[in-house]
C-alpha positions as CSV (number, residue, x, y, z in Angstrom):
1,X,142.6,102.8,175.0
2,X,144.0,104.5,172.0
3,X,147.5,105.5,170.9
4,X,148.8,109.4,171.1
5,X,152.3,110.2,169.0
6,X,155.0,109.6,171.3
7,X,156.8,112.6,173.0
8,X,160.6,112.1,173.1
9,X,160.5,108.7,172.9
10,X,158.2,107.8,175.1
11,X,155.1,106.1,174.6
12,X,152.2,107.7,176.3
13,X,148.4,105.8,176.8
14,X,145.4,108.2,177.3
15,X,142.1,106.7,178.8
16,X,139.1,109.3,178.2
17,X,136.1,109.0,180.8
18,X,132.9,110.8,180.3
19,X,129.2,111.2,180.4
20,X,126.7,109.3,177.8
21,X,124.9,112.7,177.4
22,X,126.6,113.8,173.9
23,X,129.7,115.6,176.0
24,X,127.8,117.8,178.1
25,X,129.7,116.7,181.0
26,X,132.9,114.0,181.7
27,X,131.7,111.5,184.2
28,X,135.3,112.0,185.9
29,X,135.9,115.6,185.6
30,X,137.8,114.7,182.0
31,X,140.3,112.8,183.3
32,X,143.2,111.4,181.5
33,X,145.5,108.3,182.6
34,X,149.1,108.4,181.1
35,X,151.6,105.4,181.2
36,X,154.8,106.1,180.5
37,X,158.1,103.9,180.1
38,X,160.1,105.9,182.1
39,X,157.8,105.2,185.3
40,X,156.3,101.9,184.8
41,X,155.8,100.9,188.6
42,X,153.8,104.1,188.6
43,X,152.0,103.7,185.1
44,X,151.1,100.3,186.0
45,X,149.2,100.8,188.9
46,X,147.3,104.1,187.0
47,X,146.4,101.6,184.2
48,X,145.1,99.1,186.8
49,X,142.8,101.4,188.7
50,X,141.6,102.9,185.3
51,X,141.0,99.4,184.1
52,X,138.8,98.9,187.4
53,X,136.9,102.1,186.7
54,X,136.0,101.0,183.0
55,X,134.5,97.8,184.3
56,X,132.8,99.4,187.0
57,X,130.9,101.6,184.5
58,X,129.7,99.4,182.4
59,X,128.6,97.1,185.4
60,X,126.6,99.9,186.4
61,X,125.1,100.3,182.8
62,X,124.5,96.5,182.3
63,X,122.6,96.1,186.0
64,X,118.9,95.5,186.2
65,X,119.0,98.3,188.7
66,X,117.4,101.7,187.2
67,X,119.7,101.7,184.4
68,X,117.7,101.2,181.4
69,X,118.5,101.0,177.6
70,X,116.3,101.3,174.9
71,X,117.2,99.4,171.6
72,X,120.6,98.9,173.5
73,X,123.7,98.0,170.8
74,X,126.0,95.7,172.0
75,X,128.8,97.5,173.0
76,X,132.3,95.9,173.7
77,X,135.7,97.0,174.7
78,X,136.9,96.9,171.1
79,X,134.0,99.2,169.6
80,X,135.2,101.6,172.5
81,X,138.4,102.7,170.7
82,X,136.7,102.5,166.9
83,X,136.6,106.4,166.0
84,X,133.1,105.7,163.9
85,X,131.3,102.7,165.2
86,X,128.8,101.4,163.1
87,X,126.3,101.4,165.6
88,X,127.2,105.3,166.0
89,X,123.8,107.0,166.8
90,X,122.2,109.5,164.4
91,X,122.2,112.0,166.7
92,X,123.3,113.0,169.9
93,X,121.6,110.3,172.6
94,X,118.5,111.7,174.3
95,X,119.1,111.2,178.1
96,X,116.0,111.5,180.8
97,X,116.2,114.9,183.1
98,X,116.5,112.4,186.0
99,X,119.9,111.0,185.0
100,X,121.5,114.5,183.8
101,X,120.0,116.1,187.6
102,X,121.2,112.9,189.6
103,X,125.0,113.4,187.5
104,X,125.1,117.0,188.4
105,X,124.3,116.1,191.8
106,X,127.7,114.3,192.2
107,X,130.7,115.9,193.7
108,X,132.9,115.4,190.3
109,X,129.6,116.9,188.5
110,X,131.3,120.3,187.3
111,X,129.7,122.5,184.9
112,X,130.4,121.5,181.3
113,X,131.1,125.2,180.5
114,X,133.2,125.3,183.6
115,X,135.2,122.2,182.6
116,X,136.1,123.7,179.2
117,X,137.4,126.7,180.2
118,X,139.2,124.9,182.8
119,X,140.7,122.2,180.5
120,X,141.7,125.0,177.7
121,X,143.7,127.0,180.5
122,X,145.3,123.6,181.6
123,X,146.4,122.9,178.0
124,X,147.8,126.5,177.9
125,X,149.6,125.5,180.9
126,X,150.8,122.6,179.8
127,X,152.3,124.0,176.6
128,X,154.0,126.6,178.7
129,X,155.3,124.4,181.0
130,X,156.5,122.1,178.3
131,X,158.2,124.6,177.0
132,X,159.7,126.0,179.9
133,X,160.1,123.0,181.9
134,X,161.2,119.3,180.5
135,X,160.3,117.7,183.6
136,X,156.5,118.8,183.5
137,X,155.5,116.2,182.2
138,X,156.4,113.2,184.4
139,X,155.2,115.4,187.7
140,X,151.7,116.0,185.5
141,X,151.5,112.3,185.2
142,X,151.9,111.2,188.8
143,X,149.7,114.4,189.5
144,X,147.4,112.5,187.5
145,X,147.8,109.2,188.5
146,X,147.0,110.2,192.3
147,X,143.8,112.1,191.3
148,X,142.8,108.5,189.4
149,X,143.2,106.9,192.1
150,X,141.2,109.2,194.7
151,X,138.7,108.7,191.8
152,X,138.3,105.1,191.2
153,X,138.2,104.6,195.1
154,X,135.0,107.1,194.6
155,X,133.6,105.0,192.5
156,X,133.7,102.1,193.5
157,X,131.7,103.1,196.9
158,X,129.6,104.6,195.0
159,X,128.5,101.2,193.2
160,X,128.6,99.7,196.3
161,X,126.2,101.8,198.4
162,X,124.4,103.2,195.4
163,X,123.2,105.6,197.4
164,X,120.9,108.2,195.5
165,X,120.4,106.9,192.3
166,X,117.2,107.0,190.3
167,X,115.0,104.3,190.4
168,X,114.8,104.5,186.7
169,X,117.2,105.7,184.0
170,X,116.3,106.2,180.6
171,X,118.8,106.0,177.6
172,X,117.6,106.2,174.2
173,X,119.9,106.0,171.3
174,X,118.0,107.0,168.0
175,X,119.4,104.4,165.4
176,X,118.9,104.8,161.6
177,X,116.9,101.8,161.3
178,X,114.0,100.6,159.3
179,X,110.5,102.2,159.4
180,X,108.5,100.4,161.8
181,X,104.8,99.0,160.7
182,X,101.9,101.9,160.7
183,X,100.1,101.6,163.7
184,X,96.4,101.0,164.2
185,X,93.9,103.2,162.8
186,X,92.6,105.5,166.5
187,X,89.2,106.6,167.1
188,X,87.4,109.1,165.1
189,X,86.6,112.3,167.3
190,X,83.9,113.9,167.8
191,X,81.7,115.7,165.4
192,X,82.5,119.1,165.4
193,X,80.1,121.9,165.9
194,X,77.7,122.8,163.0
195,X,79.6,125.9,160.7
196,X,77.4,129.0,159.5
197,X,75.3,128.7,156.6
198,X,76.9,129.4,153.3
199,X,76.8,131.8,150.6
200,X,73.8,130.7,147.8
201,X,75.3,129.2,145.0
202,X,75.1,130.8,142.1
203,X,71.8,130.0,139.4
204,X,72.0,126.7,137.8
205,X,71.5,125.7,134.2
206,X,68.0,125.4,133.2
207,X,67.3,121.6,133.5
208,X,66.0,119.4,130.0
209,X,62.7,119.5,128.9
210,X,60.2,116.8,130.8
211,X,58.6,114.5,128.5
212,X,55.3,115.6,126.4
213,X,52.2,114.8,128.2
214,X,49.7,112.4,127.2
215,X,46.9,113.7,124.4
216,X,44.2,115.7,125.6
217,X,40.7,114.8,125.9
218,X,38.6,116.0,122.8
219,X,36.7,118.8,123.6
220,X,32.8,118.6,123.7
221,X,31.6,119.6,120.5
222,X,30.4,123.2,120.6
223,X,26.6,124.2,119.6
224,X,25.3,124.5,116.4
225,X,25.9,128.1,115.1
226,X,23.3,129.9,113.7
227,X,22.2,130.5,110.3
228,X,24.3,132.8,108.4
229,X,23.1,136.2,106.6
230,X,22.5,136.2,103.1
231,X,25.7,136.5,100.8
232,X,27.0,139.4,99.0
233,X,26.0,139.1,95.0
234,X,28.2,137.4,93.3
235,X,29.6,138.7,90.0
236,X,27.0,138.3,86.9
237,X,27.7,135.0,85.1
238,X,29.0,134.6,81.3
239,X,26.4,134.6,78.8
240,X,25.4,131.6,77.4
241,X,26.2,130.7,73.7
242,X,24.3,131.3,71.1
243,X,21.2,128.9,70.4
244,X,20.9,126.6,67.0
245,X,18.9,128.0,63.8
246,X,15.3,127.5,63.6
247,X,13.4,125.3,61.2
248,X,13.0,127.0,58.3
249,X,9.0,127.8,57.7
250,X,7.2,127.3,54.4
251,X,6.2,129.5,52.2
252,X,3.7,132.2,52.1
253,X,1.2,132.6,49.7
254,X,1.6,135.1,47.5
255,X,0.8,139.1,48.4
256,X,-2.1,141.1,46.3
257,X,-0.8,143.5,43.6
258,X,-1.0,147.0,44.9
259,X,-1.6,150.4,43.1
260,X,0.7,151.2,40.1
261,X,2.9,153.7,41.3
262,X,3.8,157.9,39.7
263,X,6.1,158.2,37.0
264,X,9.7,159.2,37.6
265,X,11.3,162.0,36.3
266,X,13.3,162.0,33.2
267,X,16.8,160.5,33.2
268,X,19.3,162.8,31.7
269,X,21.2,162.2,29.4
270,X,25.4,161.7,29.8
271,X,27.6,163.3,27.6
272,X,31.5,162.3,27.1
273,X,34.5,163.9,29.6
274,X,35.8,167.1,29.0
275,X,39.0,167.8,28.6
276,X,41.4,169.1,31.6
277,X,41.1,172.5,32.9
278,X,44.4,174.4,33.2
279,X,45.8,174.1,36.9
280,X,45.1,177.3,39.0
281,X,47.6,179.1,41.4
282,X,48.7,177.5,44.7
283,X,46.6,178.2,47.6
284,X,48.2,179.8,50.9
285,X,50.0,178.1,53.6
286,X,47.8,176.7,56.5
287,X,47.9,177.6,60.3
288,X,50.1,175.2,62.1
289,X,48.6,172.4,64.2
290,X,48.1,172.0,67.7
291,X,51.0,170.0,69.6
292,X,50.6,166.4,69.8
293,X,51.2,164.6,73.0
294,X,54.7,163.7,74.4
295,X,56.3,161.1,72.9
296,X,58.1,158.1,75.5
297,X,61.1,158.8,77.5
298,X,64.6,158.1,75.8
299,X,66.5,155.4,76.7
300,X,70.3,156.4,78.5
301,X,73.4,157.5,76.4
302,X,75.6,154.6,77.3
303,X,74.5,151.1,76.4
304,X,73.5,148.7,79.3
305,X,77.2,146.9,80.8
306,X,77.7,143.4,79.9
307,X,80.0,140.8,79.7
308,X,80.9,138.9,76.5
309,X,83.4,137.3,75.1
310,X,84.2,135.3,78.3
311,X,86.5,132.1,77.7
312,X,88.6,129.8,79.9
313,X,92.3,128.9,79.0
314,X,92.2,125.3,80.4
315,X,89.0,125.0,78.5
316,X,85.3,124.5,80.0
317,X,82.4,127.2,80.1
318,X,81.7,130.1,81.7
319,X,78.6,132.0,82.5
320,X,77.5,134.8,83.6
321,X,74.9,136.9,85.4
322,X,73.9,139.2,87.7
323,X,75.3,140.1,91.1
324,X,72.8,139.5,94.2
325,X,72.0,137.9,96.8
326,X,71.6,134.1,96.4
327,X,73.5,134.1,93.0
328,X,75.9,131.0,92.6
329,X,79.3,131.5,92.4
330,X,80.4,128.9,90.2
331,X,79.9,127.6,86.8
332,X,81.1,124.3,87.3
333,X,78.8,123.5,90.8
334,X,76.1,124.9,92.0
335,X,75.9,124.6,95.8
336,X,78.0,127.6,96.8
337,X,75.5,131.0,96.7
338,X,76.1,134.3,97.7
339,X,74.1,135.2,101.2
340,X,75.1,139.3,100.9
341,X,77.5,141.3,98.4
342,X,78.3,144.9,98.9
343,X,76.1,147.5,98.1
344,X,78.4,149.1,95.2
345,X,78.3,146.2,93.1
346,X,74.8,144.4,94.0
347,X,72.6,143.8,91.0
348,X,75.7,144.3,88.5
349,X,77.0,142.0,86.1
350,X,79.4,139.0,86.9
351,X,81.2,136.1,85.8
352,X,81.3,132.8,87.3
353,X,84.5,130.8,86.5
354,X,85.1,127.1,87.1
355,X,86.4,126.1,90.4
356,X,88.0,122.8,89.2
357,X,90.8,125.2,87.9
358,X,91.7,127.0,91.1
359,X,95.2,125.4,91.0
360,X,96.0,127.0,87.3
361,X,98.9,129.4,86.9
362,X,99.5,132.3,83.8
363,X,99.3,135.6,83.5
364,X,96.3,135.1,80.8
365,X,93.9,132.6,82.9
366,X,90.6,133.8,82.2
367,X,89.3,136.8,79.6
368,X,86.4,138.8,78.8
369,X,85.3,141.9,77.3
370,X,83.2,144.9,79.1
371,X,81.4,147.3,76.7
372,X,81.8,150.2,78.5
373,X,84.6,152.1,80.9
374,X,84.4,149.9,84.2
375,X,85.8,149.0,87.3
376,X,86.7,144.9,87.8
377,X,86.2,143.3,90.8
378,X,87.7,139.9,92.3
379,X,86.3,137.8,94.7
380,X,89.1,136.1,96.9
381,X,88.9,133.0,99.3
382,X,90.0,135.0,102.6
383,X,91.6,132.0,104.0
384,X,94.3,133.2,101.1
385,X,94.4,136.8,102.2
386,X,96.9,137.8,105.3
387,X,93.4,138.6,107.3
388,X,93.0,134.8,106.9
389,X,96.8,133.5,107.3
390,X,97.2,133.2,103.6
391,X,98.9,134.9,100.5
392,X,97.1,136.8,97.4
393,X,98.7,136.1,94.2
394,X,100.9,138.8,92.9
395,X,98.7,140.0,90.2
396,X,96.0,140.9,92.5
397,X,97.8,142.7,95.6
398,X,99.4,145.1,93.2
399,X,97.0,145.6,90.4
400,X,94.2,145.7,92.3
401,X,92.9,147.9,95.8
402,X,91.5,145.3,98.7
403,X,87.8,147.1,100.0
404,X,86.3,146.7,103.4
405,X,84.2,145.5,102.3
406,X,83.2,141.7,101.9
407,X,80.8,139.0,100.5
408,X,79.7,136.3,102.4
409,X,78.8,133.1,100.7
410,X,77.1,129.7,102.5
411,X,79.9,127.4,102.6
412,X,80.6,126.7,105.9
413,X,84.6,126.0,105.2
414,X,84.9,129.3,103.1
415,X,82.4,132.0,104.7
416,X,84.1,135.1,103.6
417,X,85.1,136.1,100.5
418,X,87.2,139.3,100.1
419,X,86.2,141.9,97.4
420,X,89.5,143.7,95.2
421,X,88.8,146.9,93.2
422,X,90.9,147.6,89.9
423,X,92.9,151.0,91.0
424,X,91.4,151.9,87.1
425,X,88.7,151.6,85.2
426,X,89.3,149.1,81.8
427,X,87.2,149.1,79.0
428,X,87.3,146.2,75.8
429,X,89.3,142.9,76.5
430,X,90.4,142.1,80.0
431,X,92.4,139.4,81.1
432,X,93.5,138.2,84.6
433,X,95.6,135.4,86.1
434,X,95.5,132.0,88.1
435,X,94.0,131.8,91.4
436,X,97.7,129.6,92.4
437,X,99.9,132.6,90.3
438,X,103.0,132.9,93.4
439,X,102.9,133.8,96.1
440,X,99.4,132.9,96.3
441,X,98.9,130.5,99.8
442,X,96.1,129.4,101.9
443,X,93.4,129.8,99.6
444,X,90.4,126.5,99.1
445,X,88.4,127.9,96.4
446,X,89.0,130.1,92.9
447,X,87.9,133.6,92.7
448,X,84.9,135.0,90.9
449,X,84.4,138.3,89.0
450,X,82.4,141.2,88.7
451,X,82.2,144.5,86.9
452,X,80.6,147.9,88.0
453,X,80.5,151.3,85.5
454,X,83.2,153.5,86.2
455,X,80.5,156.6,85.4
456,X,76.4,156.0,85.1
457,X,74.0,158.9,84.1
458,X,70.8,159.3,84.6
459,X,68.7,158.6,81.8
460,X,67.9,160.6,78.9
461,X,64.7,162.5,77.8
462,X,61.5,163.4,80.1
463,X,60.1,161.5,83.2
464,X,58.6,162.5,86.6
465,X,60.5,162.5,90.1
466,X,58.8,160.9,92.7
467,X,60.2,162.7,94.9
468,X,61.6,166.0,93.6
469,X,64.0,168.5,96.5
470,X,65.0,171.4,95.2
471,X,68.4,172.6,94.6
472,X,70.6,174.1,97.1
473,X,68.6,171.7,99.9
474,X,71.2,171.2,103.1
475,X,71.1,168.1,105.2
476,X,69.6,168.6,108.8
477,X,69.8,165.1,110.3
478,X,72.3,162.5,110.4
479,X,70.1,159.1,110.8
480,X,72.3,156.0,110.1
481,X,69.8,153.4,109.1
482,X,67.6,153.3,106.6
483,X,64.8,155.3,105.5
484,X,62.1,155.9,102.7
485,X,58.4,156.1,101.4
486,X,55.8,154.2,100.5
487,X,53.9,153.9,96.9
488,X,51.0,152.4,94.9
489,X,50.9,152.6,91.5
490,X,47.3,153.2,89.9
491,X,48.3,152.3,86.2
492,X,51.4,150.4,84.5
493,X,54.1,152.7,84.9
494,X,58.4,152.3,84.1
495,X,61.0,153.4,86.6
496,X,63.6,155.0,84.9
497,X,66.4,156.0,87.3
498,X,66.9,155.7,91.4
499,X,67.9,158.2,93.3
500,X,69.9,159.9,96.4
501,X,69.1,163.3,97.8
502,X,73.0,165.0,97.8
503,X,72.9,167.6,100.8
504,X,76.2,168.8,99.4
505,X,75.4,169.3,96.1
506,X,78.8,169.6,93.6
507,X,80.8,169.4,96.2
508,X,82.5,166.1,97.3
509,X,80.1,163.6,98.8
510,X,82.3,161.7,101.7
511,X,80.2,158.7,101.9
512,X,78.9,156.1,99.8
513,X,74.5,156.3,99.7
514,X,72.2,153.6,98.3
515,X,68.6,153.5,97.1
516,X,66.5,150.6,97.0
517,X,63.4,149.6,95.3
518,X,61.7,146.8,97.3
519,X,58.2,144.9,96.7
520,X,56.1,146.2,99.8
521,X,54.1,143.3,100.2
522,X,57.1,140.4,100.0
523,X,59.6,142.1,100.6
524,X,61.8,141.4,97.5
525,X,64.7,143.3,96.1
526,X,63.8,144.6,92.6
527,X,66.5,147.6,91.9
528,X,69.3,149.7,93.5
529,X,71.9,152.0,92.9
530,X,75.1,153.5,95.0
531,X,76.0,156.9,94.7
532,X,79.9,157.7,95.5
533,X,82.5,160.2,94.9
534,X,84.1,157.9,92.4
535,X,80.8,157.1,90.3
536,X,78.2,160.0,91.9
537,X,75.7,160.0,88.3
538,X,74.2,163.4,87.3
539,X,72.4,166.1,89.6
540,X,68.9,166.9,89.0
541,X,67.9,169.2,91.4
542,X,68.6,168.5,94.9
543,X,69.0,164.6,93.9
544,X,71.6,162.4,92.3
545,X,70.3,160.1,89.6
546,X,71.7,157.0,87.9
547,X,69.3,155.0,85.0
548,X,68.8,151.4,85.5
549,X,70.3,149.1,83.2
550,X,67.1,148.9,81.7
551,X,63.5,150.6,82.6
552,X,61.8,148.3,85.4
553,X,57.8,148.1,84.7
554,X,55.6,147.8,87.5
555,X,51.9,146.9,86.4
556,X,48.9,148.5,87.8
557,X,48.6,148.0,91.7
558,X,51.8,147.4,92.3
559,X,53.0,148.5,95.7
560,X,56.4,149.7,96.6
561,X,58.7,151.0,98.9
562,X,61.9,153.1,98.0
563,X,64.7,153.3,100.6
564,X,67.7,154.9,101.0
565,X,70.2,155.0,103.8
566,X,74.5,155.6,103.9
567,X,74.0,159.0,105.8
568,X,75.7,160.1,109.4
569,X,77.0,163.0,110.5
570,X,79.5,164.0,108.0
571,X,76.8,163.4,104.8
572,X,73.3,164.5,106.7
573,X,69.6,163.5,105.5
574,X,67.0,166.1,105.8
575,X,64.0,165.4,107.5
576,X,61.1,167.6,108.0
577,X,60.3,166.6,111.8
578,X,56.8,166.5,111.0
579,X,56.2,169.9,109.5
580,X,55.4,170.5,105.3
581,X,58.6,169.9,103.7
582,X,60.1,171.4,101.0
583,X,60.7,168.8,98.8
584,X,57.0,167.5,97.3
585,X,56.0,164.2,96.0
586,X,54.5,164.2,92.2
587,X,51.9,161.8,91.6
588,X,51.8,162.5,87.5
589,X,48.5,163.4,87.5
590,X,47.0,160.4,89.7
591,X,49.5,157.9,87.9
592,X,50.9,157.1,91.5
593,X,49.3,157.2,95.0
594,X,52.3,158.2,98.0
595,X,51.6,156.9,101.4
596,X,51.0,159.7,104.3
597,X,53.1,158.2,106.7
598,X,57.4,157.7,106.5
599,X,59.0,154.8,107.0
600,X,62.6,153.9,109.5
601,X,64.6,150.6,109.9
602,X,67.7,149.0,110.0
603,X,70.8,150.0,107.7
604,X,70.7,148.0,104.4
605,X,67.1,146.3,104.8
606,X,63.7,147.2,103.8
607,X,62.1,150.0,106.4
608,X,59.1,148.5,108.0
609,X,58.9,151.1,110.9
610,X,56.1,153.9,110.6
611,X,58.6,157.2,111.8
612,X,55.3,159.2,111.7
613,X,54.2,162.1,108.8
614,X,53.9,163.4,106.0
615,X,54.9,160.5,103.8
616,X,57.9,162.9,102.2
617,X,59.3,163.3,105.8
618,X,62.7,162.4,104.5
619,X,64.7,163.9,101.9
620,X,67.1,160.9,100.6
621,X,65.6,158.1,98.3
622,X,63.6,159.1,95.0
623,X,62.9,158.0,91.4
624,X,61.9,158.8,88.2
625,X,59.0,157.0,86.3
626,X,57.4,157.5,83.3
């Protein structure tokens, strides 16, 4: 039972009977019992028989008799008017479809849907009436207390007889409870059927080397050759020194006295000197002489470049040398070495500076002297450059012009070093700053320096071309590797100047060309030059030429090859494709011997690939020899 507000002072009990379904349907059409003061004989006996009903009900849930619970709560009269029960299910109660068909088989089964439309037009009724009528009330509630009663005396024949009911009724209550235990592991099923075959897997690694295998079994000693031909002559031997003096023999007897001989002439006789004669005339002037042979070649107008006068600030020494491949780049340690330097500055001079002092700072670090108008180059740790996440000092971003080029060096930490031009050529002292000047950052090593002619010449006085194109020759071809000749020379010669075949003459070039001079048989570097617009040398022909620092002598039997390669399509090579060319090798009248066949291979390296005939396929490396 529960208490509703009272209504004009009266006190009013309500006793709700239902279903255990979650309020699909009331087990006593919704029926409400109402006590009121006014009519307690009347009350009394509505509260009696709804009493009896209660008790009825839960003696038909608590029989043995087809009423089952499963994890039943205890449930008493008290937890019927809690509004939130702690044994409140989770959710609604699941109830077997035998108990909800054998409840709708009852005669106070309605439909739930039925009952609430049915109980929202009684309310309406209600309110109408209670408006309307104050006496609605107290008819409504002996109304009610008859249907009870009809109701109760239902029910309890119904207990009696149970007639119909179920054998079995199922209730189950889902409590929030704990987890029960995991249950046994089941069965395994049965293997399933075999799937389709699948795709191949791609190639594995190649697997490790098996061990080496035992030593072979010495081979049977082959038979005895035969014997072998008579030798060639060897060379005649030295002659033998000379033997001692005999043994003086004794001596003779002496010879018979032979005829007396003529009589000589008279000897005449000498008188004293005269005196001088008076001088005569002067005699006529004499034809002039044949020419006498050429005298040697003149050396070039501008002394060779060098470096002197080189000094340290924080004290030390510096040396210097020449730019190439496999030079080391400091003077303080020797096991950092140039593996390749660009082509425009390999073989010139440079200066290695101490690498203990890369940390120094001032505007006046290092200083030398050049003896002629040239171009200064620094080598810069690229880890200190923005390509390498790093800051050049101030000195050399703005004073100087960062090339494409670069040098690479065998250090394993360093690698790459790279190469700044001066924007101007400087001639007599030069100084430059600290490696650490601001805002230098990120640089491991100090820089090194090199220096380059701002204009070479080809060398003065007379000499022969090896490979002479005449002017006015255009380019037909615009191979981009390298490409050249081979020679022999069949006396001691000197090579003057190197050369580069210029297919546009005066006019700008466009591209930087470079001739070599290698050894042919081991392969060695021995000379080159790079032509560009900035230092191009003089024109001789069809041919740029620049003179070495000083003439390179190549004795007797020497053998060489001369390449050349920087041409492409914008700066074009000729090449004969097999026919006579018009350019002509000159052999100085048997001094050298040209090979018959040209020679290809890859850009900055020594051709070794025969690109067929004549020897002077190619118009682009030459020199001059004397």
């Amino acid at each position: 039972f529960f208490c509703e507000k009272p209504l004009r002072g009266r006190s009013s009990f309500l006793l709700p009977i239902g279903r255990m379904d979650g309020g699909r349907q009331p087990l006593m059409g919704g029926g409400v019992a109402a006590i009121s003061s006014r009519s307690y004989r009347v009350g009394f006996g509505a509260a009696l028989l709804a009493s009896v009903a209660v008790l009825a009900l839960v003696s038909l849930i608590q029989r043995p008799h087809g009423v089952e619970l499963q994890d039943a709560p205890r449930i008493t009269i008290n937890d019927l008017v809690k509004q939130q029960p702690e044994w409140a299910p989770a959710a609604a109660p699941q109830v077997s479809d035998g108990f909800n068909a054998w409840m709708d088989s009852l005669p106070f089964g309605d439909n739930y849907h039925k009952q609430l439309a049915e109980q929202k037009n009684k309310q309406e009724f209600v309110e109408k009436e209670r408006l309307s009528n104050p006496h609605f009330l107290l008819r409504r509630v002996e109304a009610n207390n008859a249907y009870l009663k009809k109701r109760v005396e239902f029910l309890n024949g119904l207990v009696e007889g149970r007639e119909g009911m179920p054998a079995t009724i199922a209730v189950n209550v889902d409590h929030p409870g704990l987890a029960g235990a995991v249950g046994e592991k089941g069965f395994g099923g049965d293997q399933g059927l075999e799937g389709p075959e699948g795709d191949r897997g791609p190639k594995g690694p190649a697997g490790l080397a098996g061990p080496q295998g035992p030593i072979g079994v010495p081979g049977v000693p082959g038979p005895e050759g035969g014997e072998g031909g008579v030798g060639v002559e060897g060379p005649a031997g030295m002659g033998g020194s000379p033997g001692t003096d005999g043994v003086r023999g004794g001596t003779g007897l002496p010879g018979l006295m032979g005829p007396p001989g003529k009589r000589g002439a008279a000897f005449p006789g000498v008188g004293p000197p005269g005196s001088a004669g008076v001088p005569g005339p002067a005699g006529l002037v004499g034809a002039q002489g044949a020419q006498g042979p050429p005298g040697p070649s003149g050396g070039s107008t501008w002394p060779a470049l060098a470096i002197s006068d080189e000094e340290s600030k924080f004290g030390g020494t510096l040396k210097t040398g020449f730019l190439q491949d496999g030079a080391v780049l400091y003077a303080d340690r020797s096991d950092i070495k140039f593996t390749s330097v660009p082509a425009e500055i390999h073989g010139e001079p440079y200066l290695m500076t101490i690498d203990n002092q890369k940390t120094k700072t001032g505007p006046d670090v290092i200083s030398f002297r050049v003896n002629r108008p040239s171009y200064v180059y620094v080598f810069f740790d690229l880890r200190g450059t923005s390509a390498g996440g790093g800051s050049p000092p101030a000195w050399l971003s703005s004073g100087f012009n960062k090339l494409e080029a670069v040098a690479e060096v065998d250090d394993a930490d360093m690698g790459t070093m790279a190469v700044y031009k001066s924007g101007m050529p400087m001639n007599g002292m030069v100084e430059l700053g600290g490696n650490a000047n601001p805002p230098s950052l990120g640089y491991a090593n100090n820089y090194i320096v090199a220096v380059a002619p701002s204009q070479e010449h080809a060398s003065a006085g007379l000499g022969t071309i090896a490979l002479a194109v005449p002017s006015g020759t255009g380019g037909t071809e615009g191979f981009e590797g390298s490409m050249g000749f081979t020679f022999t020379a069949n006396e001691p010669i000197f090579v003057l100047d190197l050369g580069a075949f210029a297919p546009a003459g005066e006019a700008p070039m466009g591209g930087t060309l470079s001739t070599r001079l290698y050894n042919e048989d081991t392969g060695e570097l021995l000379a080159e030059q790079t032509f560009s617009e900035d230092n191009r040398g003089d024109l001789k022909g069809g041919s740029l030429f620049k003179s070495l620092r000083q003439p390179l002598p190549l004795p007797a039997g020497f053998k060489g090859v001369i390449a050349c390669d920087g041409y492409g399509p914008t700066l074009m090579n000729g090449n004969s494709e097999g026919l006579p060319a018009a350019w002509t090798f000159n052999e100085a009248g048997g001094k050298v011997t040209f090979g018959s066949e040209a020679l290809i291979g890859a850009l900055g390296e020594m051709p070794d690939e025969v690109a067929g005939t004549p020897g002077n396929r190619f118009a682009a490396g030459t020199f001059r020899y004397s």
